[in-house]
C-alpha positions in Angstrom: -20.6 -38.4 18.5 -20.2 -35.9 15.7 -16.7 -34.0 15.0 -17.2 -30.2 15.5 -15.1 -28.4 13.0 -12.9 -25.9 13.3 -13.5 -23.0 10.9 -11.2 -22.7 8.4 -11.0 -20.3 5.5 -9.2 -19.7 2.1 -7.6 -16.6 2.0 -5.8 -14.2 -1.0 -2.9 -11.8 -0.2 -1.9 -9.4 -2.1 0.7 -6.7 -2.0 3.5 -5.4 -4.8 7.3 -7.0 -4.5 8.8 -6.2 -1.0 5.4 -5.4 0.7 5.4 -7.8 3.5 4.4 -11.0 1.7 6.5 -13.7 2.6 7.0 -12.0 6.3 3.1 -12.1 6.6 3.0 -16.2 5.6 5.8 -17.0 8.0 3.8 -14.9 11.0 0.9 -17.4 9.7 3.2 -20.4 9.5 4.9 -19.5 13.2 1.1 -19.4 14.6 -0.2 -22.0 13.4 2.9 -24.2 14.3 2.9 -22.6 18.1 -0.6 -24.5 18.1 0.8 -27.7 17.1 -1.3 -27.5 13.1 1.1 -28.8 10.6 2.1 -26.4 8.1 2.8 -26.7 4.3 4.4 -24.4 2.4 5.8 -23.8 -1.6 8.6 -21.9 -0.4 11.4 -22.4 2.6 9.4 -21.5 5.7 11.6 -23.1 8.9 9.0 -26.1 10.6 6.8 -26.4 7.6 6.2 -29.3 5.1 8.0 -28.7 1.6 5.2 -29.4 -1.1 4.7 -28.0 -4.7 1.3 -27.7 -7.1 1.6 -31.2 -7.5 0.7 -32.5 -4.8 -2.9 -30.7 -4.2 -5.5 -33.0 -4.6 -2.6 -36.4 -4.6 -1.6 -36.3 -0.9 -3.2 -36.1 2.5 -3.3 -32.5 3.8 -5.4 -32.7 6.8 -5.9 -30.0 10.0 -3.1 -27.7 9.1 -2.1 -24.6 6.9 -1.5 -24.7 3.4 0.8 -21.6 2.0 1.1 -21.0 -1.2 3.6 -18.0 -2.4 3.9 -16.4 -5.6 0.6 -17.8 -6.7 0.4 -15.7 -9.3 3.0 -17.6 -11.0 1.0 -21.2 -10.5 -2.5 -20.1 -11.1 -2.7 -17.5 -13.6 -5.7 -16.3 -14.7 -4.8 -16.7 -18.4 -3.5 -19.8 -18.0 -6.2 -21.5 -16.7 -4.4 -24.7 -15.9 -5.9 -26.4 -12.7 -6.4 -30.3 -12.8 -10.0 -31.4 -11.8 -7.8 -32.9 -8.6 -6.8 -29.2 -7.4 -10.1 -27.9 -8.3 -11.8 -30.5 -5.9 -9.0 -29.8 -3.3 -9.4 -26.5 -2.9 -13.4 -26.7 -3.0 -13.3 -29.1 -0.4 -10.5 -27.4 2.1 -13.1 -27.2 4.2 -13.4 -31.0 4.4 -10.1 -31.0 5.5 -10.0 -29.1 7.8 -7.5 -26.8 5.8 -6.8 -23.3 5.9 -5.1 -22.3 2.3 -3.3 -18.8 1.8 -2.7 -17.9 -1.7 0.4 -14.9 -1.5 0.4 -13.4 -5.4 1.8 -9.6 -6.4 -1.3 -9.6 -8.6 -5.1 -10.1 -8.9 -3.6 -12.4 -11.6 -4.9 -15.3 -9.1 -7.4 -17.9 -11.1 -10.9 -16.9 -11.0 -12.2 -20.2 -9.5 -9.6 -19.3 -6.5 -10.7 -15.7 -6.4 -14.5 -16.8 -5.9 -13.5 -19.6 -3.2 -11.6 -16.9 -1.5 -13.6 -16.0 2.2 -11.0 -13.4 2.9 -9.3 -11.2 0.3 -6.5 -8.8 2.2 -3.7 -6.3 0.8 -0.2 -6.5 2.4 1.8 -3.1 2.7 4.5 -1.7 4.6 2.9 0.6 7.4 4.7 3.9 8.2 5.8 2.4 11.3 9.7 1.1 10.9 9.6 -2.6 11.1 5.9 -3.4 11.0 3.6 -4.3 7.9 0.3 -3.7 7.5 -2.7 -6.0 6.3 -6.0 -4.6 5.4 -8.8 -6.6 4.9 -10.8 -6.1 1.2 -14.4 -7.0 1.5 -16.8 -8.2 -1.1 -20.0 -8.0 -1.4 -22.9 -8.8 -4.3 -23.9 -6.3 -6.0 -25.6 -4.9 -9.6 -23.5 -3.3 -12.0 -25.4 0.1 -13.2 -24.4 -0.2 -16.7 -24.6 -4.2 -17.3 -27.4 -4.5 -15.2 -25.7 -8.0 -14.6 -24.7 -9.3 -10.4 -21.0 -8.4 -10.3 -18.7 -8.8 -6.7 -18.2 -5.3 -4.6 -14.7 -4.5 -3.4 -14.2 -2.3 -0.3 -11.8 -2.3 2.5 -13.1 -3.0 5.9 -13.0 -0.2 8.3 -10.1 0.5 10.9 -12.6 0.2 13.8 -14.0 -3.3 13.0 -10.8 -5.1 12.9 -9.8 -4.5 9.3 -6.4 -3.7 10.0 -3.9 -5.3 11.9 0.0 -4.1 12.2 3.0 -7.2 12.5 6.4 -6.5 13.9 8.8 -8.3 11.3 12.3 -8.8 12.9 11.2 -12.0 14.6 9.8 -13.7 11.6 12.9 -12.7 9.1 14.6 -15.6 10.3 12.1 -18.0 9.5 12.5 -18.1 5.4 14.5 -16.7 2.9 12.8 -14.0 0.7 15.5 -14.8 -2.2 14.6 -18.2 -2.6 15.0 -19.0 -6.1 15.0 -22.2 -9.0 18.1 -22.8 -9.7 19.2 -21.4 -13.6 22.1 -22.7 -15.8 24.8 -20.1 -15.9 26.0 -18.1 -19.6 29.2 -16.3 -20.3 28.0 -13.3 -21.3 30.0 -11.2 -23.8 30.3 -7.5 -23.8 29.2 -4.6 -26.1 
């Protein structure tokens, strides 16, 4: 008997500092874990699985979510500094039967990420009090005019077809803390 898989995806959200972020992963986080998926997370989400960049690609992740905030800070672009264990982890998610959100401020993101990404989305806040709002960008192939060369098309997916969707926060404040920080050495600071 063959094993039908679920589908799963990896995912990129963006948004600038205070858009809805962290709110949006724990919405993910609080779904996923009403479905009985394990969740991991980077950062404190309440019910998910502690884990850091070091562990991609070492430990079993299987059938669950895998949230990664502040991605920007992990897999810069410039830096460039994913181990052939990550690289095969996240190219085989699938395999696992892993969804994997990247949450970055930036498009700073690592371009082998960026071109695994299925589903690209910007996180705002909506002009409704208490709600956020997450857009889907879509991407398509195209020709640049200039180059001549295959480039990716950005767009945003229309209202109509599902491309927006509004979340009430209040609920999911609770579940992490959006000052979550490493811990720094203190200085006694003199004055001018």
């Amino acid at each position: 008997m063959k094993l039908k898989s679920k589908p799963v995806a990896l995912s990129l959200y963006f948004g600038i500092p205070g858009a809805g972020k962290s709110t949006y992963a724990a919405y993910l986080a609080k779904q996923d874990m009403k479905k009985g998926r394990k969740v991991w997370s980077n950062f404190g989400i309440t019910g998910a699985m502690k884990c850091d960049k070091s562990d991609f690609g070492k430990y079993m992740m299987t059938d669950g979510r895998l949230i990664i905030d502040e991605a920007g800070l992990e897999y810069d672009n410039r830096k460039m500094s994913m181990t052939n264990d990550e690289i095969y982890f996240f190219k085989y998610h699938r395999h696992y039967q892993l969804d994997v959100d990247f949450f970055s401020q930036g498009l700073d993101v690592d371009i082998k990420i960026r071109k695994l990404a299925r589903h690209i989305y910007l996180i705002k806040p909506s002009l409704l009090p208490f709600f956020i709002k997450r857009k889907e960008i879509g991407r398509k192939v195209g020709i640049n005019d200039m180059t001549k060369e295959i480039c990716d098309e950005y767009f945003f997916v229309p209202f109509l077809t599902g491309g927006t969707k509004l979340i009430f926060c209040p609920p999911l404040w609770k579940l992490f803390n959006t000052l979550s920080r490493k811990p720094l050495p203190e200085k006694t600071w003199e004055t001018w």
